[in-house]
N, C-alpha and C positions, 0 to 999 in steps of 0.2 A: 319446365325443368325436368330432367329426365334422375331416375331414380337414384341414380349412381351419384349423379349431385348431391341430389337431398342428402342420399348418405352422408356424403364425407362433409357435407355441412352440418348434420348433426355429431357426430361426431367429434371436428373440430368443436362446438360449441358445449360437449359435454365435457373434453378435455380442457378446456377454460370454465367452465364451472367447477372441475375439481382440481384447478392450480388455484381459482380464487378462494377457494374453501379454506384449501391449504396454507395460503397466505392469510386468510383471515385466521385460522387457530394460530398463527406463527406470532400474529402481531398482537394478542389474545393472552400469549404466554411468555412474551417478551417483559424483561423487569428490568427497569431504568436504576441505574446505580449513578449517586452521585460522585464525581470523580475525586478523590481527595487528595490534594495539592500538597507535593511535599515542600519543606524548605528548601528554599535554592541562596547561594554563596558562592559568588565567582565576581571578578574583574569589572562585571557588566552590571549585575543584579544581585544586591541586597534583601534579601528576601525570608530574615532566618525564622520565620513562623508561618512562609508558605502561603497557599492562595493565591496564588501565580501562573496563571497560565501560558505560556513560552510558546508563542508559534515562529518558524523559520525566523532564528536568530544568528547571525553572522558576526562571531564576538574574536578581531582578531581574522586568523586561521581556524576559528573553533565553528561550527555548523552545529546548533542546538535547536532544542525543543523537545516540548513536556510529552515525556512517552504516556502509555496506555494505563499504565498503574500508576501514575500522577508525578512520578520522578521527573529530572530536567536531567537529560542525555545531551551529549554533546561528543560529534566524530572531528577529527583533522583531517581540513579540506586545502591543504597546503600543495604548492607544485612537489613535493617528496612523495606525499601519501595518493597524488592523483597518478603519479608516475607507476608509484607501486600496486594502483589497482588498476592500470593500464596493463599491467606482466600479465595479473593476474587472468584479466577477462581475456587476453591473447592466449593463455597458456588453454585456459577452458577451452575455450576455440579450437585451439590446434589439436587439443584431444577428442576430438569428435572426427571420423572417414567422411571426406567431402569429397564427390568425384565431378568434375566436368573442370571445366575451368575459370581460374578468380576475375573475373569482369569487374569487380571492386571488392582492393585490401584499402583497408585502412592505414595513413599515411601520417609520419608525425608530423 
């Protein structure tokens, strides 16, 4: 094995001893919070003292589930509101300078 090997195989093997390092103070200093569930009260779920966890809930046109700070969110996933974040995401689109030519636009 010629010098230049060895190097960059040391190297490499020092720069993953100090990503594992790193990772290990990360996971070291990491603090586990329990998440606390708020009361949830809608159409679907009775739930007025909480402890409820909501994952991808389809209630209706309604698209819910229990956000980060323990709340129940829910967006309108209706053909209105998917139209109107169709504009939206075209209009982003169109505000960026694209130069050559569209080989694929997006079609209703």
């Amino acid at each position: 094995m010629s010098l230049r090997k060895w190097q960059l195989i040391m190297r490499r093997s020092q720069m993953l001893s100090l990503i594992f390092a790193v990772f290990a103070t990360q996971l070291n200093t990491l603090k586990i919070v329990p998440l606390e569930l708020k009361p949830i009260e809608n159409g679907f779920i009775n739930a007025p003292r909480g402890g409820v966890l909501v994952l991808n809930c389809l209630n209706g046109s309604k698209y819910g589930s229990t956000m980060s700070d323990g709340h129940y969110g829910e967006i309108d996933v209706s053909a209105e509101s998917m139209l109107r974040l169709k504009e939206i995401l075209e209009a982003v689109l169109s505000s960026f300078k694209w130069r050559g030519p569209r080989p694929h636009a997006p079609s209703v």
